[in-house]
N, C-alpha and C positions, 0 to 999 in steps of 0.2 A: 549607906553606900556599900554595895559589893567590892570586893577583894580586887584592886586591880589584874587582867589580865599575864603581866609581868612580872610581878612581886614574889620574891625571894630567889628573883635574877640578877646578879650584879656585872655592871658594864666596866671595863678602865676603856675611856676614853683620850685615845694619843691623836685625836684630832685638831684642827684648826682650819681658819677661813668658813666655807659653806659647807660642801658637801657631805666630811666625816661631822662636824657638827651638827648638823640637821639630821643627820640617820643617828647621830646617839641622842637626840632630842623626842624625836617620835618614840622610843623605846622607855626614854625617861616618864613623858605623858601618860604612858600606857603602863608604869608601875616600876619598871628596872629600877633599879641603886644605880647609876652613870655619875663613875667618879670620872674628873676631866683631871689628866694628867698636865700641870703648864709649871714654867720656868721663867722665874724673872730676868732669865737668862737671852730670852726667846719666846716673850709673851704672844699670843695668837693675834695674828698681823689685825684681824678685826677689833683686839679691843685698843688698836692705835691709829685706826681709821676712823676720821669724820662719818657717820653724822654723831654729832656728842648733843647729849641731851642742854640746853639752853643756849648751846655755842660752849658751853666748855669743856675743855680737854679732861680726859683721865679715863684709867684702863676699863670703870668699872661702868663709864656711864658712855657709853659706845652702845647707839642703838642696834647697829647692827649685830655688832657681840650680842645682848643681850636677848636679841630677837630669834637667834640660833642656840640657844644655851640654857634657855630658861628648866627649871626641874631637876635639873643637875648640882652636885655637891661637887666640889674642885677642892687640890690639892696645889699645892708649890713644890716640883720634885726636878733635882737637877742630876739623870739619868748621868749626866755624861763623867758625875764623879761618884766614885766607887762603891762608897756608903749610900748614895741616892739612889745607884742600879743595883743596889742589893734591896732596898724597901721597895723599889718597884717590882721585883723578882718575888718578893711576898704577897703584894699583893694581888700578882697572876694567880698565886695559890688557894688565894680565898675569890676569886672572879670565876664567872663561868663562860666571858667573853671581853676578845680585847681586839677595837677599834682604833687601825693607824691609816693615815693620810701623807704621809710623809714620801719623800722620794726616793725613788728604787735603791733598795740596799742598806738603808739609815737603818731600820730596825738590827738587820741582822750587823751590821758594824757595832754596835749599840751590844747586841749580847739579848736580844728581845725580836730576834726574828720566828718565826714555828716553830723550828725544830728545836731551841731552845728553850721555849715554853711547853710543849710538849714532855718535856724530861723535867719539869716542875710541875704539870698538872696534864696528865697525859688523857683527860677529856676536854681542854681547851679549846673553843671555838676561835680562831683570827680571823678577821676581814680585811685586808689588804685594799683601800678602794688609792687607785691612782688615774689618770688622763688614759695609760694608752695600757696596763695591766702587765704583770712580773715578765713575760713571756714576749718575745719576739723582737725584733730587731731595735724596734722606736720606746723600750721599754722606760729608757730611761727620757723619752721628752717631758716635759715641764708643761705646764698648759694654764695662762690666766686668760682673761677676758677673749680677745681677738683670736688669740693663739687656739684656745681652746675649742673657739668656734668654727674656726678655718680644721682644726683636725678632724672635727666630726662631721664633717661635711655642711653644716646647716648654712653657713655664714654664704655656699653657694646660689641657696636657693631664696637665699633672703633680698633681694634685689626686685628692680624693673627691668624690662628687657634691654640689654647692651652694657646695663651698670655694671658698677666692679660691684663687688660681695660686699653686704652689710654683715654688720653686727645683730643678732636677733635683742631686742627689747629685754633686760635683765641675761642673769646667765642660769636659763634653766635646765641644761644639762647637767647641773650642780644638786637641783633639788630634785629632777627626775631620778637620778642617782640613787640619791641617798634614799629613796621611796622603795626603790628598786633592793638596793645594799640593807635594808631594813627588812624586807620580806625575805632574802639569803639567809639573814641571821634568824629571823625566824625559823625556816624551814630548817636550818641546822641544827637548833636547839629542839625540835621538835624529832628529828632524829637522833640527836643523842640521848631527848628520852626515851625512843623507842630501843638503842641499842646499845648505850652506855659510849659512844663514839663519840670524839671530839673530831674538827674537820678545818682544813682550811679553807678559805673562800677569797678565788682572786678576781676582784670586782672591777671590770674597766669603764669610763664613762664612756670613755668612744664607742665601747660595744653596745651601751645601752643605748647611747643616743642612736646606732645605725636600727637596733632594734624597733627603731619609732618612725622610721622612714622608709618601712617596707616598699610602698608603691616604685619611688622611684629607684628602689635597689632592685627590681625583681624587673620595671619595666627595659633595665639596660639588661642584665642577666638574658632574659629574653628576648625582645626586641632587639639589643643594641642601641638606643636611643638614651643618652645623657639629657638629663632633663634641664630645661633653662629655667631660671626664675623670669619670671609671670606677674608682679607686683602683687595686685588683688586679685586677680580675673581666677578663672576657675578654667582646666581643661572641657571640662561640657558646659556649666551651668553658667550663665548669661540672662541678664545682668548678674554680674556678682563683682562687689565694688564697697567701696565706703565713700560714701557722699555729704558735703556740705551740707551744711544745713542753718538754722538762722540763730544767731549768739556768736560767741568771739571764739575761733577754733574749735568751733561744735563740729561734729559730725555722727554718722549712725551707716552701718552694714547693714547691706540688701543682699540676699542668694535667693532666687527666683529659679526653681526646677521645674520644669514640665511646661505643659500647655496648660493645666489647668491652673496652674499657680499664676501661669503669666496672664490669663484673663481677669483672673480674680484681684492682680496688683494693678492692670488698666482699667480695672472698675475702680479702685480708690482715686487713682489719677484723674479721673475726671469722665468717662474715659478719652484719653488724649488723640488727638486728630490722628498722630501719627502711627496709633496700633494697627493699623490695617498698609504701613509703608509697605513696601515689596520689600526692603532691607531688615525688618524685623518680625516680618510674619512666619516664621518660622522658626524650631531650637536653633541651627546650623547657620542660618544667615544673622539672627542675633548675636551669636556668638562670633561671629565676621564680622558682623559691624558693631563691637562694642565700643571703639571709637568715637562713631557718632550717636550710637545710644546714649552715653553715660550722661554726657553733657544736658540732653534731655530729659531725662530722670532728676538731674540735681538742678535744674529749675524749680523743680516744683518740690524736690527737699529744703533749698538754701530759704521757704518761705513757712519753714515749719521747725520745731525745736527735734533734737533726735526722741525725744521719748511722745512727741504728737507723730512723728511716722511709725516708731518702733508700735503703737498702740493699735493704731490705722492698721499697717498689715500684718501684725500678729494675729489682729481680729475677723481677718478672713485668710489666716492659714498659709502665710509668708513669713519666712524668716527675714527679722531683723532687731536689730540690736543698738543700742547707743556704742559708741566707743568711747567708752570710760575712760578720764583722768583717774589719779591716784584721791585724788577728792572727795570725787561722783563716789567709787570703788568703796571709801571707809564711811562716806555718809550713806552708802544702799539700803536700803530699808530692807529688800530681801537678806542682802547678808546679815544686816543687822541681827535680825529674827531669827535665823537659821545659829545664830553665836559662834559664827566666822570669825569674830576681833574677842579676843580675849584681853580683857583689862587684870592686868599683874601691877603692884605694889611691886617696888623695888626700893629697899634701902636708902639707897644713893639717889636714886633719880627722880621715885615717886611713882606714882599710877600712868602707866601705861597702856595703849592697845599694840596688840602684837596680835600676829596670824595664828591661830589657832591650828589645826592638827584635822587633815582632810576626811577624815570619814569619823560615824558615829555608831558606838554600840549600845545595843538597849540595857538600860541598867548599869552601863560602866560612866562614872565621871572621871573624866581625864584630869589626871593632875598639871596643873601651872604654877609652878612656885616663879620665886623671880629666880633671874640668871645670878650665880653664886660671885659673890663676890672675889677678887684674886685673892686667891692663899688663905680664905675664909673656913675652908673644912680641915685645915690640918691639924685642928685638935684630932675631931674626929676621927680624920682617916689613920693616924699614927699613933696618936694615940689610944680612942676606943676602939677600932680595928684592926688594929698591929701592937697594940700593948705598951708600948712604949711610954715612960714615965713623962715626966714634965720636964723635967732634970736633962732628958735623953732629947726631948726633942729642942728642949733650949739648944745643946752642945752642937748638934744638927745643922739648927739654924744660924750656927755661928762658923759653921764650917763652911758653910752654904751649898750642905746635899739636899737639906729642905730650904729650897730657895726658888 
């Protein structure tokens, strides 16, 4: 195996929950050293969230924890007493990047904001990733689930027409994020090998997420036109829906563009009596009458499985799809193949699949260790990395600056 992409990069990770987790996770897979900075003071709210592996509790078998963390080497450091923000302050000096999530101002209250890392390692890379970024008025809002959804505007557009605002299905402005806050770090580090610079990087999710929602940020910018949530229907394209189909909460997505799509989907249909209606013979009045279209299309879905429609018109050149449970998603045969599920070995828990790392290079094997156990590297990191005797990190531990 080739040299990881990453390797003789070392991260301090001051992250928790998703977002700074999974961006020091992608880095760790791809070779970094990603030490995770945690206090049993203020252990990371995930490793104290269900789901626990068998039903039972404990920091270190939190699948969620484990699912964001894995490849990582972790420490026990308790910044906020004297001795503990001095070995954190060392080890800025041997890091070439240091990843916090935290809320506006902690860091530098702390004695570990830029400019004080900077005057310990004045090519230091910081990523800052927070909700609404260091800068502007809402700097300091807080953002989980709903909160977080409703700031970036999506939780708008997630509805049927007249409803209040959904919650979109997991919370992916978390992982778009950090996909995002990964390539920052990249491109930072790739400039400080070109000029010896270290930089700061202040990462907002709200910026990212408005970043993914061009159309209808440009169609108000221009038009004037606030755009409404739509459920599934498409501004042009018609039929465009998720329809029943035959099993217990099955269904499967149809998006049908053109005329020549739409002939080719009422040749599967049968072709049905009603393709030549005046209300569907055409893009514009189908799209008018999706109403009474849909209910007619999901007749002749609710008497078929979603993967006998998705076959049907994929095979003459229509988009459609099953709508996958989380089931369907880890039994796929495609994903399967493609080595989407990575199975990790974990101490505590055992063999695991966890989500594997979005793209692939030729020749690189990504690393997947398991997710480090709490306070597990601190031989390592104070002692083989900072020197410190055994004698020293006992005295430590009983102080509880390594705690």
């Amino acid at each position: 195996m080739s040299s990881l992409p990453l390797s003789g990069f070392r991260v301090l990770d001051f992250t928790w929950v998703i977002a700074g987790p999974y961006c020091c996770q992608l880095l760790a897979t791809m070779g970094a050293e990603v030490i995770k900075i945690e206090s049993q003071r203020h252990i990371d709210l995930y490793r104290r969230l269900n789901t626990w592996a068998e039903g039972v509790p404990g920091p270190n078998r939190s699948g969620r924890y484990n699912s964001l963390n894995y490849s990582k080497r972790a420490c026990t450091l308790n910044v906020s007493h004297p001795k503990g923000l001095t070995l954190a302050k060392e080890l800025v000096k041997k890091s070439d990047v240091v990843v916090e999530s935290m809320s506006y101002g902690v860091m530098d209250r702390m004695g570990l904001g830029y400019q004080a890392l900077r005057e310990l390692k004045p090519d230091i890379i910081m990523l800052s990733l927070s909700l609404m970024g260091q800068t502007g008025p809402d700097k300091e809002l807080m953002g989980f689930g709903p909160v977080m959804l409703a700031a970036t505007g999506l939780s708008r557009l997630t509805s049927y027409p007249g409803g209040r605002p959904y919650k979109v299905g997991g919370t992916w402005p978390d992982y778009t994020s950090s996909i995002g806050a990964a390539f920052a770090i990249l491109a930072a580090l790739h400039h400080r090998c070109q000029t010896g610079q270290g930089q700061y990087i202040d990462f907002a999710l709200n910026d990212l997420t408005l970043s993914l929602l061009p159309e209808v940020i440009t169609d108000y910018t221009m038009n004037g036109r606030i755009r409404q949530p739509e459920g599934n229907r498409d501004e042009i394209m018609a039929p465009h829906n998720v329809y029943r189909c035959l099993g217990e909460d099955k269904w499967v997505a149809i998006a049908v563009e053109g005329e020549g799509q739409w002939r080719a989907f009422c040749q599967v249909l049968g072709p049905p009596e009603w393709q030549e209606d005046q209300r569907f013979n055409d893009p514009f009045r189908r799209w008018q009458n999706q109403g009474e279209l849909d209910p007619l299309i999901e007749a002749w879905t609710r008497e078929r499985t979603p993967y006998q429609v998705t076959e049907a018109l994929q095979g003459v050149g229509v988009a459609a799809a099953p709508s996958f449970d989380i089931a369907d998603l880890v039994n796929d045969p495609h994903l399967q193949e493609r080595g989407v599920f990575q199975e990790i070995d974990h101490p505590e828990v055992g063999k695991r699949q966890y989500i594997g790392i979005p793209w692939k290079l030729d020749g690189v094997d990504p690393r997947f260790d398991p997710a480090p156990l709490l306070g597990v590297g601190n031989q390592y990191v104070f002692g083989d990395l900072l020197g410190l005797s055994p004698e020293e990190v006992r005295r430590l531990e009983e102080e509880k600056a390594i705690y």
